[in-house]
C-alpha positions as CSV (number, residue, x, y, z in Angstrom):
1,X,14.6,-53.5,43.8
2,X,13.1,-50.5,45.4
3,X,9.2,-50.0,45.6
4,X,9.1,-45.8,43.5
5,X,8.0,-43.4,45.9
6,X,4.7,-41.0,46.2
7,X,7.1,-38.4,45.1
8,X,8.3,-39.9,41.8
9,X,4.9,-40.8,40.8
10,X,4.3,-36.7,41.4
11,X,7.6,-36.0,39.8
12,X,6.1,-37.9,36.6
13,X,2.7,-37.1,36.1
14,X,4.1,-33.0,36.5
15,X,6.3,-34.0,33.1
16,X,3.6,-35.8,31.5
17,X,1.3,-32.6,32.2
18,X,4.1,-30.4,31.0
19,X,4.9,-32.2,27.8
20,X,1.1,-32.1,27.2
21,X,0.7,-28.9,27.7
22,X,3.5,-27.9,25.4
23,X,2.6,-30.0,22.6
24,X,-1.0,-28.5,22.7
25,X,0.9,-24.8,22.9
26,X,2.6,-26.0,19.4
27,X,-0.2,-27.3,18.0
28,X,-3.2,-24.3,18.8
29,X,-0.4,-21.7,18.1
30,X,-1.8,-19.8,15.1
31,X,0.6,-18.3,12.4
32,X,1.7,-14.9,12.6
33,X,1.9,-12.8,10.2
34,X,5.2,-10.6,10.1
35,X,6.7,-7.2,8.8
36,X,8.4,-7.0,5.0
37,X,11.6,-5.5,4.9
38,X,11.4,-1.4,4.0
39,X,11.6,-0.7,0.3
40,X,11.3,2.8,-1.5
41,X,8.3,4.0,-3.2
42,X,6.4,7.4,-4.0
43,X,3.4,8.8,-2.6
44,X,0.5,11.3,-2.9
45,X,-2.9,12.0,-1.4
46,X,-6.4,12.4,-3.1
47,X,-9.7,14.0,-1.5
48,X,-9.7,16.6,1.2
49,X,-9.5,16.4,5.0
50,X,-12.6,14.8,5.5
51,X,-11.2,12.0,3.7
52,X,-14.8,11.5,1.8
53,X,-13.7,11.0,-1.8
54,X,-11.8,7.8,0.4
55,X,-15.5,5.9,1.1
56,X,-16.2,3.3,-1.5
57,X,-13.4,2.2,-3.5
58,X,-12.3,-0.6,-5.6
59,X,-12.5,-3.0,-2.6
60,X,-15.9,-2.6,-1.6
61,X,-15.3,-1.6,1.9
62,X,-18.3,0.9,1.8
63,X,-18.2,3.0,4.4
64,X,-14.4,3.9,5.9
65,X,-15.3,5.1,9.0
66,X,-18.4,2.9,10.1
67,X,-16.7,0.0,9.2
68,X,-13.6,0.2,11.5
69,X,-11.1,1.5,8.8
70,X,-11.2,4.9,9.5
71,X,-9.4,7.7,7.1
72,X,-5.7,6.1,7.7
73,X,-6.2,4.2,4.2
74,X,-4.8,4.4,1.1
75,X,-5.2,3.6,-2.8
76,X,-2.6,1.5,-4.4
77,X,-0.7,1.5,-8.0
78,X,-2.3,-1.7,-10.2
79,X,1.3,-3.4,-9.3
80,X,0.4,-3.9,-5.8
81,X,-3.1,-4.0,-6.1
82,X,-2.9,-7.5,-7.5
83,X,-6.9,-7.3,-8.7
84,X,-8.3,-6.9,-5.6
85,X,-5.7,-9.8,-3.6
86,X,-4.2,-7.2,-2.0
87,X,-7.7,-5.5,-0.3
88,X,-7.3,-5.5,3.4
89,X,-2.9,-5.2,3.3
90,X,-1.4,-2.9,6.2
91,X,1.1,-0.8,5.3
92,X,3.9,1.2,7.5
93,X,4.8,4.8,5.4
94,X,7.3,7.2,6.3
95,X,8.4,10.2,4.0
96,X,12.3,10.6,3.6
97,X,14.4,13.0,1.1
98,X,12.5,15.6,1.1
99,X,12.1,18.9,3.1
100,X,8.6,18.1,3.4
101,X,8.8,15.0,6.0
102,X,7.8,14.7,9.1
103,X,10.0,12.5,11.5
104,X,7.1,10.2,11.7
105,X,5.7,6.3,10.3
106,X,2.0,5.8,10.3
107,X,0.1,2.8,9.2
108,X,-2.6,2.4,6.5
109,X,-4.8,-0.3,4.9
110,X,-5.3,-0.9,1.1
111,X,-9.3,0.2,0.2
112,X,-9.2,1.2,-3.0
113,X,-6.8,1.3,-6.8
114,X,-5.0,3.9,-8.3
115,X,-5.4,3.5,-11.6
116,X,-2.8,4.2,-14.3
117,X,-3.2,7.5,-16.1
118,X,-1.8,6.9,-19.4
119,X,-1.9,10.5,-20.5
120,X,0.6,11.2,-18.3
121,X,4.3,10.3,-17.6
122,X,4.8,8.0,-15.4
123,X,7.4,10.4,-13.4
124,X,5.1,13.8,-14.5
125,X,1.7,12.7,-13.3
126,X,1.3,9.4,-14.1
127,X,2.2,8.0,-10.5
128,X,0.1,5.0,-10.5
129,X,1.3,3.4,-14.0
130,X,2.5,0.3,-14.2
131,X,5.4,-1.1,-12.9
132,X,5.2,2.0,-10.6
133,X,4.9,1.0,-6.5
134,X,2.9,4.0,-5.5
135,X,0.7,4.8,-2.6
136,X,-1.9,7.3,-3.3
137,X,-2.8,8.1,0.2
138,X,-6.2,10.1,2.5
139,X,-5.5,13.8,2.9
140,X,-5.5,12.8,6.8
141,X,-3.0,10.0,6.3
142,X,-0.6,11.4,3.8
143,X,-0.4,14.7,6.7
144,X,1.0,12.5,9.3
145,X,4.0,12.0,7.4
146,X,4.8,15.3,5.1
147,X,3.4,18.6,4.4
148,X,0.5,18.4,2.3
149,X,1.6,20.9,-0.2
150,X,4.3,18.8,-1.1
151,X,2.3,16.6,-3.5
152,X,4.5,14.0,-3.6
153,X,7.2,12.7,-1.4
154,X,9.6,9.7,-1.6
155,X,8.8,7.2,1.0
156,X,10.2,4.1,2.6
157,X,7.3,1.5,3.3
158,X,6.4,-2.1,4.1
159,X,3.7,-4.8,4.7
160,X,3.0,-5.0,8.1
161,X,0.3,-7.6,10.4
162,X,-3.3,-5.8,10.2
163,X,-4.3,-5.1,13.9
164,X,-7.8,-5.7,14.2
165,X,-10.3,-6.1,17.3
166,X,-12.8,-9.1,16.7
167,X,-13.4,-11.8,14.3
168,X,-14.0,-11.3,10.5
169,X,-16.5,-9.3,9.2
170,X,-19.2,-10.5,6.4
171,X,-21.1,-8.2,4.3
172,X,-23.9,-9.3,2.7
173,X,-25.4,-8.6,-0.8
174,X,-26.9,-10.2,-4.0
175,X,-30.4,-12.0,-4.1
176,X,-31.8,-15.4,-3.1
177,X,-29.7,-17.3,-5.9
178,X,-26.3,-15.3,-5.7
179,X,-25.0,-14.6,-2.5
180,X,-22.1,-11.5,-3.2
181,X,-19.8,-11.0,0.3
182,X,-17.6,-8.9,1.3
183,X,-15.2,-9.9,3.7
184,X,-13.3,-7.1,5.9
185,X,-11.7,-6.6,9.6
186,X,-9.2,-9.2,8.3
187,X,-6.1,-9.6,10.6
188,X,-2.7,-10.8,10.0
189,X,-1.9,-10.1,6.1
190,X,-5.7,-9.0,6.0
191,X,-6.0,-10.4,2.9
192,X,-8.4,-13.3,1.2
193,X,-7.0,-15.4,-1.3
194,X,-9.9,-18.0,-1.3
195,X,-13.2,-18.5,0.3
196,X,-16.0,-21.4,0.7
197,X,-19.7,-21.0,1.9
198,X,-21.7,-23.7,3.6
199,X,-25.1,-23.9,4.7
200,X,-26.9,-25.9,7.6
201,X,-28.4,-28.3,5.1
202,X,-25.2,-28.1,2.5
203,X,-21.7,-29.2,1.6
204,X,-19.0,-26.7,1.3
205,X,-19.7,-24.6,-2.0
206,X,-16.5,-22.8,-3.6
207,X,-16.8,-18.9,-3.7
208,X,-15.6,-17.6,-6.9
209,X,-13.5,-13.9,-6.4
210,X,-15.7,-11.1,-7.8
211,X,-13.6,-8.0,-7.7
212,X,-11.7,-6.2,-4.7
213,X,-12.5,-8.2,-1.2
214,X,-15.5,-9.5,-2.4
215,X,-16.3,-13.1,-3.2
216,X,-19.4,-14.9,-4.8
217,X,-21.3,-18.3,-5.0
218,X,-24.6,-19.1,-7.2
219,X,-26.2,-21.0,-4.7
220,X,-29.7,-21.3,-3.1
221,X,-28.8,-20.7,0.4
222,X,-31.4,-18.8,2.0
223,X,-33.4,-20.3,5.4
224,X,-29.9,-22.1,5.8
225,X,-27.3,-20.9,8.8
226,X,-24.1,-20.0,7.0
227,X,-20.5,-20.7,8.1
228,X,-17.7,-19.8,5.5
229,X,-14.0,-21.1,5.2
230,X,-11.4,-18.5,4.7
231,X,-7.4,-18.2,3.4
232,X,-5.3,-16.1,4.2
233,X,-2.9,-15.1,0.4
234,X,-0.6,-14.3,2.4
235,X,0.2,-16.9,4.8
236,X,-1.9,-19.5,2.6
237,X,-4.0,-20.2,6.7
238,X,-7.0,-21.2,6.4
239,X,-9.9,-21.0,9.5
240,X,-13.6,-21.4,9.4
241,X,-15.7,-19.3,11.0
242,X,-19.0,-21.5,12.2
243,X,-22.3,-20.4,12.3
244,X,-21.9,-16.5,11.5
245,X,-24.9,-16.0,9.3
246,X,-28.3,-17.7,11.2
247,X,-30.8,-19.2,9.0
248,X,-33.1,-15.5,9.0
249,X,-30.1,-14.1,7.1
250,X,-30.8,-11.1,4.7
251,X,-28.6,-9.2,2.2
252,X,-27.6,-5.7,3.3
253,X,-26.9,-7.3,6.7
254,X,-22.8,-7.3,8.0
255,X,-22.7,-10.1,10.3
256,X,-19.3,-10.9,12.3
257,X,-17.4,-13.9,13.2
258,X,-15.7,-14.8,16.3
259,X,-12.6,-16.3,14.6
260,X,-9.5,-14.1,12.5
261,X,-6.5,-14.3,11.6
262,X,-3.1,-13.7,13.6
């Protein structure tokens, strides 16, 4: 029997390395969210060009434009709107059947509802009524893809993977025994299906959903560091995001994460 070589030994710690390393690559990898096929829907604009009857909105994003969302955004009919689950959800447009196109797809993020109009037809005015998929778009978005004068155009769209730069975002409001947060920059399917809170000196304390992308817990948190546990509704993910809050924490603060989702 042959004593193994110095270059088999080499030759097998490279493969245990290698098999390390890949199982670690499996393990970290982080899911990623990917595009819906293209279904047919309607859309139409609301405000002007300067896109500010867009700030605000169902979901509590506040301001558009300081906020990273900019005016590519877009209000959606109460069927995808899913109260306020669908706050954060990318979507690729692009106008077809109609004179009016443009030869172009651009890419907005649900900040606000369209609500039904009851008054109207749902094919004469009444876009946004139930079981209607519509998209109520900015001025600035809905002129990327058709001539504004149209009004309304047939469109193809889908869900797409938010793109966002950083880690979540955290909005603070309410008082010293309700804590009210808004959660936006969300990546992936950029939406929040559940959250948890957790102080320095506390256990993890459910968030109940308030309305849009905000979510609540009656809690006495203050002089506490906060960290908060996220998940995705879309790919059911969940991260935490440690530390994001310190213990000098105030309401009308946004404080960021360093984690998101993919």
């Amino acid at each position: 029997m042959t004593a193994p070589t110095m270059s088999s030994f080499i030759y097998a710690w490279c493969f245990i390395f290698l098999f390390m390393a890949i199982m670690c690559t499996k393990t970290l990898a982080l899911p990623v969210y990917r595009p819906s096929p293209w279904e047919q829907a309607h859309a139409t604009f609301y405000g002007d060009e300067s896109a500010s009857e867009t700030m605000g909105g169902a979901c509590g994003y506040g301001n558009l434009i300081s906020n990273g969302y900019g005016t590519d955004t877009v209000a959606l009919s109460s069927t995808l709107f899913n109260d306020g689950f669908a706050c954060g959800t990318c979507y690729q447009l692009k106008c077809i059947h109609s004179p009016h196109c443009y030869d172009t797809i651009t890419t907005v993020t649900a900040t606000n509802l369209c609500p039904p109009n009851w008054s109207q037809d749902s094919d004469a005015g009444g876009w946004c009524n139930p079981p209607r998929v519509h998209f109520d778009m900015s001025k600035p978005a809905f002129m990327k893809i058709a001539w504004w004068k149209a009004g309304i155009v047939p469109v193809y769209y889908r869900r797409v993977p938010c793109m966002r730069r950083g880690g979540l975002q955290f909005s603070f409001q309410g008082n010293g025994y309700w804590l009210l947060v808004y959660v936006m920059n969300v990546g992936g399917g950029g939406d929040i299906a559940g959250m948890w809170v957790k102080g320095c000196r506390s256990g993890w304390i459910s968030m109940s959903h308030n309305w849009g992308a905000s979510y609540q817990a009656f809690a006495t948190l203050g002089g506490q560091s906060l960290s908060f546990k996220i998940t995705s509704y879309t790919s059911k993910e969940t991260i935490i995001a440690w530390n994001v809050a310190p213990e000098n924490w105030n309401v009308g603060l946004t404080y960021q994460a360093n984690v998101n989702f993919q």
